[in-house]
LUMSE-81374 format. One record per residue (C-alpha): residue number from 1; x, y, z; chain; residue in one letter. Coordinates in steps of 0.1 Angstrom, whole numbers, padded with zeros to 4 digits. Layout:
! LUMSE-81374
(NUM; (X; Y; Z); "A"; "a")
...
! end
This chain:
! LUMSE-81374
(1; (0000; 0000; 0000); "A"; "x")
(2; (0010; 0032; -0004); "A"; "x")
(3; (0022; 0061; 0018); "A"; "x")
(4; (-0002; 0089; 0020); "A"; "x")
(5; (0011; 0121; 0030); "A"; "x")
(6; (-0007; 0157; 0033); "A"; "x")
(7; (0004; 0180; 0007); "A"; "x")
(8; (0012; 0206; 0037); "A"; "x")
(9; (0036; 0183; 0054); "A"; "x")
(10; (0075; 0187; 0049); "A"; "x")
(11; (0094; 0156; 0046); "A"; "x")
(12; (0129; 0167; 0047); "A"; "x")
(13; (0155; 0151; 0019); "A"; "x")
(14; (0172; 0115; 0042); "A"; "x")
(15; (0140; 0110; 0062); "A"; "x")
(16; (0134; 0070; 0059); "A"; "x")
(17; (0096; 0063; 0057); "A"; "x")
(18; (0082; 0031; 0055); "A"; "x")
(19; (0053; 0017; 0036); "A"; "x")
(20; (0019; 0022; 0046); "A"; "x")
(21; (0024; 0052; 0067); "A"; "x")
(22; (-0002; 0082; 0068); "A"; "x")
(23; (0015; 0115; 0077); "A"; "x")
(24; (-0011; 0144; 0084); "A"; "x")
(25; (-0017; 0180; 0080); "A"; "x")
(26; (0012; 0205; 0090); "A"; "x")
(27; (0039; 0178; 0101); "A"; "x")
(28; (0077; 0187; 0098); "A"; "x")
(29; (0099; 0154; 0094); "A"; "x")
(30; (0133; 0159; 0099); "A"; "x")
(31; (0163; 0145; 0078); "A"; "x")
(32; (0176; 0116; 0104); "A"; "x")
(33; (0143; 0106; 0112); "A"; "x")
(34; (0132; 0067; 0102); "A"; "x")
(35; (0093; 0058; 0105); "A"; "x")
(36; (0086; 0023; 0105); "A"; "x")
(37; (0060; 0003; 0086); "A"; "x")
(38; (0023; 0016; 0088); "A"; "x")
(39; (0028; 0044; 0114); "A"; "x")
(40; (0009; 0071; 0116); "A"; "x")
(41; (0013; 0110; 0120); "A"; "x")
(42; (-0020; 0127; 0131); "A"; "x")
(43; (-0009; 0164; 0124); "A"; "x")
(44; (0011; 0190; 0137); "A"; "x")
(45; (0041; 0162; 0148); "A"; "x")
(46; (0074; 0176; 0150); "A"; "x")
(47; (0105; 0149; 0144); "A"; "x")
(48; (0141; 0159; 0147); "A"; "x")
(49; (0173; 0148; 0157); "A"; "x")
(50; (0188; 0105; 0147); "A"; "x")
(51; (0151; 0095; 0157); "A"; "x")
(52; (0138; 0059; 0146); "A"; "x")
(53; (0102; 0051; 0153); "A"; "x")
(54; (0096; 0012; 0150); "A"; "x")
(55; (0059; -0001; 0129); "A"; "x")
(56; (0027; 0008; 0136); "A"; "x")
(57; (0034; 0040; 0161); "A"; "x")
(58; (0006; 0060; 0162); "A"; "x")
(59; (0016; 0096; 0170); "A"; "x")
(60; (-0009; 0126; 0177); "A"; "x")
(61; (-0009; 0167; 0171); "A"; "x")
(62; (0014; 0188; 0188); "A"; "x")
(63; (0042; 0157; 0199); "A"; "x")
(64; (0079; 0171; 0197); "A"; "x")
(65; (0100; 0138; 0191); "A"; "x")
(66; (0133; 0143; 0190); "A"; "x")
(67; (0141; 0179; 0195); "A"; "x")
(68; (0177; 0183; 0217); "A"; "x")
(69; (0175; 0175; 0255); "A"; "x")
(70; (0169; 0199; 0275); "A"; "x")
(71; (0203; 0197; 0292); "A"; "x")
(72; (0224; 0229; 0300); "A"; "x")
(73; (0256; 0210; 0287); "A"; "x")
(74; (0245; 0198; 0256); "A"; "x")
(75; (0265; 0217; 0230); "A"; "x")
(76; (0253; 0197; 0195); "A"; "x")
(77; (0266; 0163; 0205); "A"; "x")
(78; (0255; 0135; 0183); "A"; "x")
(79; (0228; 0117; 0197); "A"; "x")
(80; (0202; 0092; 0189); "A"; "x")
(81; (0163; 0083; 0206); "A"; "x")
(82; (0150; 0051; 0196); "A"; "x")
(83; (0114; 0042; 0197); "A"; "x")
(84; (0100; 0007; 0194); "A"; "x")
(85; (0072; -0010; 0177); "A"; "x")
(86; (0030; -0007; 0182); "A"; "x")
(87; (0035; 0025; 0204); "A"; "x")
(88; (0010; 0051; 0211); "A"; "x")
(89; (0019; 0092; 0222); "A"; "x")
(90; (-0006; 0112; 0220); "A"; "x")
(91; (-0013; 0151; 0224); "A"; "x")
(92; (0021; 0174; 0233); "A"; "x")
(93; (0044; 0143; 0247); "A"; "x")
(94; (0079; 0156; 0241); "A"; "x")
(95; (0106; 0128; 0241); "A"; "x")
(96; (0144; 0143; 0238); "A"; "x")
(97; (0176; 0121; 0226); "A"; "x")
(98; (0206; 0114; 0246); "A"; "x")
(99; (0232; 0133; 0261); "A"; "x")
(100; (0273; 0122; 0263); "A"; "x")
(101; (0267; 0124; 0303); "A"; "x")
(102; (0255; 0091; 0296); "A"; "x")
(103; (0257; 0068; 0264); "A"; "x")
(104; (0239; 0094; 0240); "A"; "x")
(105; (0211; 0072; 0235); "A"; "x")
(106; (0171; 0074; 0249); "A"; "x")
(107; (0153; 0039; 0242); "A"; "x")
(108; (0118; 0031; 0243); "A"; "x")
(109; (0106; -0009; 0241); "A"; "x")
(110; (0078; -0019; 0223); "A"; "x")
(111; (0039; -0018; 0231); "A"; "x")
(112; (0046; 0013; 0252); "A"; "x")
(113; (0017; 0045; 0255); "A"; "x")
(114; (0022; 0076; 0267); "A"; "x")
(115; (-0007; 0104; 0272); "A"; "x")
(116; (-0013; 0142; 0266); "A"; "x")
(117; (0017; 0159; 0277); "A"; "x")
(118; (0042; 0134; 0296); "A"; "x")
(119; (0076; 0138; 0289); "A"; "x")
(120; (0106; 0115; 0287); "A"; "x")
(121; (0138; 0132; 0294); "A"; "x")
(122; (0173; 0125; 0279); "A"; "x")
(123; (0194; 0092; 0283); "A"; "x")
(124; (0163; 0074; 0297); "A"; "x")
(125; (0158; 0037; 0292); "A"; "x")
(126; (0123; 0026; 0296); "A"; "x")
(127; (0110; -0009; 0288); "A"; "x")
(128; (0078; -0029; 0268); "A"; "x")
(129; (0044; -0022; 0280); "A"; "x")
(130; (0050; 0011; 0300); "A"; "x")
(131; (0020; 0034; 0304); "A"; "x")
(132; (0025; 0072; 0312); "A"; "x")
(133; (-0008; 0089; 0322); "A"; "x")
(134; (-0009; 0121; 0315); "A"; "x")
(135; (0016; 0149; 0326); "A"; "x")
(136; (0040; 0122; 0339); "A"; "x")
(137; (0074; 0137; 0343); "A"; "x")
(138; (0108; 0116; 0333); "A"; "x")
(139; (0140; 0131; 0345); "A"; "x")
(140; (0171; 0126; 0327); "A"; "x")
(141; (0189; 0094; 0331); "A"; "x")
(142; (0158; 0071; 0347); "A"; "x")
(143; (0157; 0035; 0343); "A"; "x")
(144; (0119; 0028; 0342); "A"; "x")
(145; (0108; -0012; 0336); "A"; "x")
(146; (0089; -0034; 0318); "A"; "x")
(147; (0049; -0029; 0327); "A"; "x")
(148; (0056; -0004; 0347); "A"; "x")
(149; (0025; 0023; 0347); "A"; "x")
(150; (0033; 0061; 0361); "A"; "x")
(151; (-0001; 0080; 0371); "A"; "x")
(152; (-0009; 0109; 0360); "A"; "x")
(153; (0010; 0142; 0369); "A"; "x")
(154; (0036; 0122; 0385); "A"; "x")
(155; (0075; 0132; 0386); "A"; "x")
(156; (0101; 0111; 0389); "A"; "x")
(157; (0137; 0125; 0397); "A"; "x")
(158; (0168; 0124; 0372); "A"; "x")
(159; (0189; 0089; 0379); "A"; "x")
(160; (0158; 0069; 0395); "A"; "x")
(161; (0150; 0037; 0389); "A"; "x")
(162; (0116; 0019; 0384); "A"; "x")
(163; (0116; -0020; 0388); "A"; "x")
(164; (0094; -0042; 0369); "A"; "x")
(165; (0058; -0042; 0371); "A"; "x")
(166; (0057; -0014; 0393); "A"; "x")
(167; (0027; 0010; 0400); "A"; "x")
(168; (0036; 0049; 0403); "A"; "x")
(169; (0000; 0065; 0422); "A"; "x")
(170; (-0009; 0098; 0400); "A"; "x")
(171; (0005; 0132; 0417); "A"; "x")
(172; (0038; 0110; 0431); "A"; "x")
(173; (0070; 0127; 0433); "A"; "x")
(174; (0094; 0102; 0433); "A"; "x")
(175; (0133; 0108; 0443); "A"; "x")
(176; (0143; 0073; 0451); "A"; "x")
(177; (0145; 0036; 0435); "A"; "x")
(178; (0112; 0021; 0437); "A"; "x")
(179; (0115; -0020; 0436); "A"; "x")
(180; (0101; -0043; 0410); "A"; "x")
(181; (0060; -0048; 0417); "A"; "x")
(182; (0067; -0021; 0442); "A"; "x")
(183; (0038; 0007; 0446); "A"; "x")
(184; (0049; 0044; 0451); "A"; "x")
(185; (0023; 0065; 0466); "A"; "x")
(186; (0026; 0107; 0476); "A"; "x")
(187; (0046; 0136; 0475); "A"; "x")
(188; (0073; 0124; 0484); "A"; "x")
(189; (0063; 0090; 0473); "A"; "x")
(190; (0066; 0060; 0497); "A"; "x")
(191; (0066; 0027; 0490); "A"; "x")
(192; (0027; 0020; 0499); "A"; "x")
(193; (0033; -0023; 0497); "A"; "x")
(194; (0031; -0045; 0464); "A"; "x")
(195; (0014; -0038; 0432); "A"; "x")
(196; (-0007; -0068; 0434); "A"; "x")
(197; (-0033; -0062; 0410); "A"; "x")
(198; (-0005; -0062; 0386); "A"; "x")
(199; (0008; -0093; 0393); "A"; "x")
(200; (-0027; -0107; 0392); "A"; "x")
(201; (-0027; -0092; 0362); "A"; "x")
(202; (0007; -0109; 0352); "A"; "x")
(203; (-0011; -0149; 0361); "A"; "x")
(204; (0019; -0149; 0388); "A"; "x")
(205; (0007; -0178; 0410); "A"; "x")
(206; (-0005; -0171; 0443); "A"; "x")
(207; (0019; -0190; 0460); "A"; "x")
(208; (0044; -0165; 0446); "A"; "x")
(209; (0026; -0135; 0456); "A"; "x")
(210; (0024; -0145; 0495); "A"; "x")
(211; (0060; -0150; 0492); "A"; "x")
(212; (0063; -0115; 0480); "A"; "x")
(213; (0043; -0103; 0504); "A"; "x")
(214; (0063; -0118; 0533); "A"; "x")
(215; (0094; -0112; 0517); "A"; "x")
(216; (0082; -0072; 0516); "A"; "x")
(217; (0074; -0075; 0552); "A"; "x")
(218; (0108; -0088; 0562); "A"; "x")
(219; (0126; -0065; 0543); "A"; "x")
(220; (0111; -0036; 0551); "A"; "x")
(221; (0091; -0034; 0579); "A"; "x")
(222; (0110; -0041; 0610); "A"; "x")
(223; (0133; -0019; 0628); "A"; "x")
(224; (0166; -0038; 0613); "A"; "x")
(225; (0186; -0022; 0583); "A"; "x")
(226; (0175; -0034; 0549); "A"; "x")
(227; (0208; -0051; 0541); "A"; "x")
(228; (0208; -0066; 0572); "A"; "x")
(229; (0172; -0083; 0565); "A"; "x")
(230; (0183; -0094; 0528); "A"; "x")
(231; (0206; -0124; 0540); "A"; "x")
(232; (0175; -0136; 0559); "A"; "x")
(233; (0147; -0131; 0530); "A"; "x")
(234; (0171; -0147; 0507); "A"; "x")
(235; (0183; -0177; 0528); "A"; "x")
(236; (0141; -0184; 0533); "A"; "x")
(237; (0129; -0170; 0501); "A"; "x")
(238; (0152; -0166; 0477); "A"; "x")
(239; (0146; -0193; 0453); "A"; "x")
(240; (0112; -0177; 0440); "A"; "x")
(241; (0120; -0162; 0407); "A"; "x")
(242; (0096; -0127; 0423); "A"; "x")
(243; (0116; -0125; 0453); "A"; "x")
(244; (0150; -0130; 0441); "A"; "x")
(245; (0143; -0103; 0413); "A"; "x")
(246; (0133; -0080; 0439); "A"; "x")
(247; (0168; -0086; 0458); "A"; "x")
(248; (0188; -0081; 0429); "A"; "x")
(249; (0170; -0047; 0425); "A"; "x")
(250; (0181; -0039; 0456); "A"; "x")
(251; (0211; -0050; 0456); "A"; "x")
(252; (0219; -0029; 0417); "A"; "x")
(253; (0210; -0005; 0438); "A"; "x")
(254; (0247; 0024; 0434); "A"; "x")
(255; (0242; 0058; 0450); "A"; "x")
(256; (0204; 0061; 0449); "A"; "x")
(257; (0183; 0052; 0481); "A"; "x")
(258; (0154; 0025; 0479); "A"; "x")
(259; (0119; 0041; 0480); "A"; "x")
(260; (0107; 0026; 0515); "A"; "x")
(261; (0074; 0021; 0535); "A"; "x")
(262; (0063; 0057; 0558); "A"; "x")
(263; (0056; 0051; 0596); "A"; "x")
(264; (0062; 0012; 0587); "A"; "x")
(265; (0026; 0011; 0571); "A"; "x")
(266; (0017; -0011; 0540); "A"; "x")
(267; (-0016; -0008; 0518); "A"; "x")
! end
């Protein structure tokens, strides 16, 4: 099939598009920019910059993808932000490439969505199947895993990590590491207990879960120091594949804290 492409949309000369690809009203595409197969450009996108957008992306009015980071240092480095396949942004999202304070590169996985006006700073790696809800704010350099859905308005701070599967409540502002299936909650965000609807979600067997759970409980809700409690939780329940993923998150763990439990309380 075909590409069709608005009359008033500029396509500059070494853009890559793909077949079947619509490209709306008013879009600028710049000349490092590769679309993949049947992707779409509502109207009014802006690309820019050593950008590649995998198949089937769907991309809606007013997104900037691409433009520099918005980093004081950058002084015209070359760069790159990657994009995989089947993704959605919609309305004003603004994504921004890599920065030589880190490796240059932004990546985005596959399957991910992000809504009206989040934002996904330089150098950050985020995984498959990622939801930002609206107005979610990614610092520079962030780490955010597979599954893992960020509320709307949330922030989190340059260098954090997200674990896997983990649940970011709407409005959080979160500063430090939160753990894989973790759930960060406020301003600043605490770690509220385990995202278990997710791993419902996930068909992890329950037997797995209440391991988790306990495993959560023992880690961080006694008066004992986290690395303290790990040698325990792993000697009793580190050979679930859940727990022992959690304990390497912790232990990857370099300068940034651990997002932890306030006043010892779990939801």
């Amino acid at each position: 099939m075909t590409n069709l492409i608005h009359a008033s949309a500029v396509i500059e000369s070494g853009a890559i598009i793909g077949s079947d690809v619509e490209i709306g009203p008013f879009c600028h595409v710049g000349p490092g920019v590769i679309i993949g197969d049947g992707g779409k450009l509502h109207s009014h996108v802006v690309m820019a910059g050593k950008t590649a957008v995998g198949k089937r992306a769907r991309i809606f009015p007013f997104a900037s993808i691409g433009h520099e980071p918005q980093d004081l240092k950058y002084k015209g480095e070359k760069n790159s932000l990657t994009i995989g396949d089947d993704c959605i942004i919609r309305e004003g999202v603004t994504m921004n490439p890599g920065t030589v304070g880190d490796d240059t590169k932004t990546i985005i996985g596959n399957n991910c969505v992000f809504l009206a006006n989040a934002h996904v700073a330089h150098d950050c790696k985020i995984g498959n199947h990622v939801i930002f809800s609206n107005s979610v704010m990614l610092a520079g350099h962030c780490h955010v895993g597979d599954y893992v859905i960020i509320g709307g308005g949330a922030g989190i701070h340059q260098f954090c990590r997200i674990g896997n599967n983990a649940f970011v409540g709407g409005l959080a502002g979160v500063e430090n590491d939160v753990i894989p299936f973790g759930m960060a909650l406020g301003n600043r965000a605490y770690l509220g207990g385990l995202n278990l609807i997710g791993m419902k979600r996930m068909g992890i067997e329950r037997e797995s879960i209440h391991k988790a759970r306990k495993a959560f409980k023992e880690l961080f809700l006694t008066d004992t120091a986290i690395s303290d409690n790990m040698i325990a939780v792993e000697k009793e329940l580190g050979d679930d594949e859940l727990v022992a993923s959690i304990l390497k998150f912790i232990r990857d763990s370099e300068d940034r804290s651990l997002c932890t439990p306030r006043n010892g309380r779990e939801g």
